[in-house]
Residue frames relative to the residue before (quaternion, step in Angstrom):
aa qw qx qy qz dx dy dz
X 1.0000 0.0000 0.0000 0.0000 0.00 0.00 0.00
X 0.3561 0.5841 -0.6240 0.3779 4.02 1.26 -0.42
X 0.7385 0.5387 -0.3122 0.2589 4.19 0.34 -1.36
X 0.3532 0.8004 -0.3839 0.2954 3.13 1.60 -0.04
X 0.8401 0.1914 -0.1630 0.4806 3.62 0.37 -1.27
X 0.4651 0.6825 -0.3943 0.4029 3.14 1.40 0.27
X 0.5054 0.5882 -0.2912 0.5602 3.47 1.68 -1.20
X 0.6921 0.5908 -0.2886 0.2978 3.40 0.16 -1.75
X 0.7770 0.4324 -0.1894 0.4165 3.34 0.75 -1.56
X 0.5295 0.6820 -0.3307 0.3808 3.29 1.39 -0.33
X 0.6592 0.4223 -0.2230 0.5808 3.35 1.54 -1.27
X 0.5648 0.5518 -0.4955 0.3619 2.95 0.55 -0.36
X 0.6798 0.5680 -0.1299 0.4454 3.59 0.47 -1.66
X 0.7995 0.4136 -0.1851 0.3943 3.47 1.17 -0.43
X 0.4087 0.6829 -0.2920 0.5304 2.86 1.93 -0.59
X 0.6902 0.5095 -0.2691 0.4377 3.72 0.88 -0.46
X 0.5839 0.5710 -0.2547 0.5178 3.58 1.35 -1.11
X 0.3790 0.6290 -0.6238 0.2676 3.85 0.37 0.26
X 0.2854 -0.6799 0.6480 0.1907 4.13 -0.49 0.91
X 0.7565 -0.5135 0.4018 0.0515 2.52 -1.51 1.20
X 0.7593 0.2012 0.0108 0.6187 3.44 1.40 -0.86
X 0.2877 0.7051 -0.6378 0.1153 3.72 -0.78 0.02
X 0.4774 -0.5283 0.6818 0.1678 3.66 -1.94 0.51
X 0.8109 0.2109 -0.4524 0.3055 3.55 -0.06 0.63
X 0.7855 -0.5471 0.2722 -0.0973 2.90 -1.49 0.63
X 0.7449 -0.1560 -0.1269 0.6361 3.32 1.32 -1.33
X 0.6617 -0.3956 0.1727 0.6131 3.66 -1.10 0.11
X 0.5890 0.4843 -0.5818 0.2829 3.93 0.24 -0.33
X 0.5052 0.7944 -0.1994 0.2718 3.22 1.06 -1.32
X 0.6376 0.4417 0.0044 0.6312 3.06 1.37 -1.94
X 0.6056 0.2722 -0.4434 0.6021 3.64 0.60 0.20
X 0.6893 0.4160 -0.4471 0.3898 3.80 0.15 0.19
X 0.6284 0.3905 -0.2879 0.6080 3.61 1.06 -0.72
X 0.6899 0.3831 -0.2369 0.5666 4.16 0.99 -0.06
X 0.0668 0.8380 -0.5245 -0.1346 3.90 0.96 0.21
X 0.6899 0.5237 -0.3148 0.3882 3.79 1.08 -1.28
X 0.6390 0.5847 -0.3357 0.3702 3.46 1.01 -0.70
X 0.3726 0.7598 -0.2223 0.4843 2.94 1.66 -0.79
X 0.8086 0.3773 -0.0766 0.4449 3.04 -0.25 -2.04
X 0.7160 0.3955 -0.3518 0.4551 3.76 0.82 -0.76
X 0.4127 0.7327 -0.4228 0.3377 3.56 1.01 -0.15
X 0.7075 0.5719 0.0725 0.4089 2.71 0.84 -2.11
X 0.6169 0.3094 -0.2783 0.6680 3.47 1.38 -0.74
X 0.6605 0.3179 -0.5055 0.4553 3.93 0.10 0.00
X 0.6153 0.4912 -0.4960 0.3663 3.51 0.30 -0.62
X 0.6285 0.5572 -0.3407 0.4225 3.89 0.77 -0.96
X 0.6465 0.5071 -0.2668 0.5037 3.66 1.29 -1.56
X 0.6536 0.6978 -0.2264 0.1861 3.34 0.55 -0.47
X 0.5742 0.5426 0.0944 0.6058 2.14 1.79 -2.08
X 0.6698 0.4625 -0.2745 0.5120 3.73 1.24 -0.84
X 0.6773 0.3978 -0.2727 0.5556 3.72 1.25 -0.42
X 0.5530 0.5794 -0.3799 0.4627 3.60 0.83 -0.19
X 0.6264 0.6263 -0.1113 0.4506 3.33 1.55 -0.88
X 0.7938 0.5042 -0.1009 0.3247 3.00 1.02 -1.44
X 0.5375 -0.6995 0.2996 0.3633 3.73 -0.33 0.80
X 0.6806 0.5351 -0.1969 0.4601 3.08 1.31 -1.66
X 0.1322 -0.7586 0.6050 0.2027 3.91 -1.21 0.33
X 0.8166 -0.5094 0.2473 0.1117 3.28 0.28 1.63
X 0.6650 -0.3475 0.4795 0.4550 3.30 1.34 -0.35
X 0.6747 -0.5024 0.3694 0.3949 3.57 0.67 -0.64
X 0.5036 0.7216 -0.1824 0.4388 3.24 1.58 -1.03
X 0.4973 0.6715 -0.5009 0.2256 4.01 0.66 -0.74
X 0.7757 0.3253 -0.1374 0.5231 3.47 0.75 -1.61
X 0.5915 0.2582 -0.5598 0.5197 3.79 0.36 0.77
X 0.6947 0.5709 -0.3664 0.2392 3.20 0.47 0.06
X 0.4571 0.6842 -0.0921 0.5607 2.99 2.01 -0.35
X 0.6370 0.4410 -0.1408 0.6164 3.04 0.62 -1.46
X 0.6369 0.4837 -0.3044 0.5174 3.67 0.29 -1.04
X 0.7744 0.4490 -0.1842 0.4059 3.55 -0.06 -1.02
X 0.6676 0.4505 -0.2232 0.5491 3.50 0.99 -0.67
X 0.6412 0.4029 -0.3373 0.5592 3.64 1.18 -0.66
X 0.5708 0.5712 -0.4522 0.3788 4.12 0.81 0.06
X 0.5421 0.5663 -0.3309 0.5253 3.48 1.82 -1.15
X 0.5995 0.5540 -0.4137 0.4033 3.42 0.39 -1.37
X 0.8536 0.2551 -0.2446 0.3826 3.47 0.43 -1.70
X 0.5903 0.5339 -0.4161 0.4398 3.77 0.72 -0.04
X 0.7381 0.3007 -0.3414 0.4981 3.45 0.83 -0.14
X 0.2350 0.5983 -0.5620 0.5205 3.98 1.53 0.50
X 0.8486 0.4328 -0.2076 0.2226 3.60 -0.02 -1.68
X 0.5609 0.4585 -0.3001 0.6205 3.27 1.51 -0.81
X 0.4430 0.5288 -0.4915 0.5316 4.02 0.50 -0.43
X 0.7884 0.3750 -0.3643 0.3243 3.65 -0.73 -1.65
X 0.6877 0.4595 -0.3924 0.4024 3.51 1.03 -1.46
X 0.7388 0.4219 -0.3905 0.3518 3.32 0.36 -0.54
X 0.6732 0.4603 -0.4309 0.3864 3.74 0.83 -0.26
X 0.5460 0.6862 -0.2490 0.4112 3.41 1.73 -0.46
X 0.6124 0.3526 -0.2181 0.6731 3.62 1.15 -0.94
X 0.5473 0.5743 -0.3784 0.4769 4.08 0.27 0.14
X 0.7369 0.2889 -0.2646 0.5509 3.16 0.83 -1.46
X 0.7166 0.5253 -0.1865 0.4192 3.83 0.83 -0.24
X 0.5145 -0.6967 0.3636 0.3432 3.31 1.74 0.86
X 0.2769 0.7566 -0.4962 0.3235 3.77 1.32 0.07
């Protein structure tokens, strides 16, 4: 769990890197032309799932962390959404 806010900050930070331009279409699509966003998805969904699990609450920290972590998915899959409704609406 130390990789936790390390993950976290990653989505975060990446959530931001969506280019301006890209050639695909739907959100899978956008996880292929977006591979890290992807990948950080995938590591919160696992972290998540590993702290939902877990007995101990961290110190206090489990449920902002959660909550936190689930609102990066939300927003990392917002961003791959927009690109993909964006390059659609743009014959992309």
């Amino acid at each position: 769990m130390k990789r936790f806010p390390l993950l976290l900050g990653i989505a975060l930070a990446t959530s931001s890197l969506a280019p301006l331009t890209a050639a695909a279409e739907t959100p899978k699509q956008e996880k292929s032309a977006h591979p890290n966003i992807a990948h950080a998805i995938d590591a919160l969904d696992k972290a998540i799932a590993d702290l939902k699990k877990a007995p101990d609450d961290f110190g206090g920290h489990k449920a902002d962390a959660i909550r936190a972590s689930e609102e990066a998915v939300r927003q990392l899959r917002a961003a791959l959404d927009y690109r993909a409704s964006v390059d659609t609406a743009h014959g992309k």
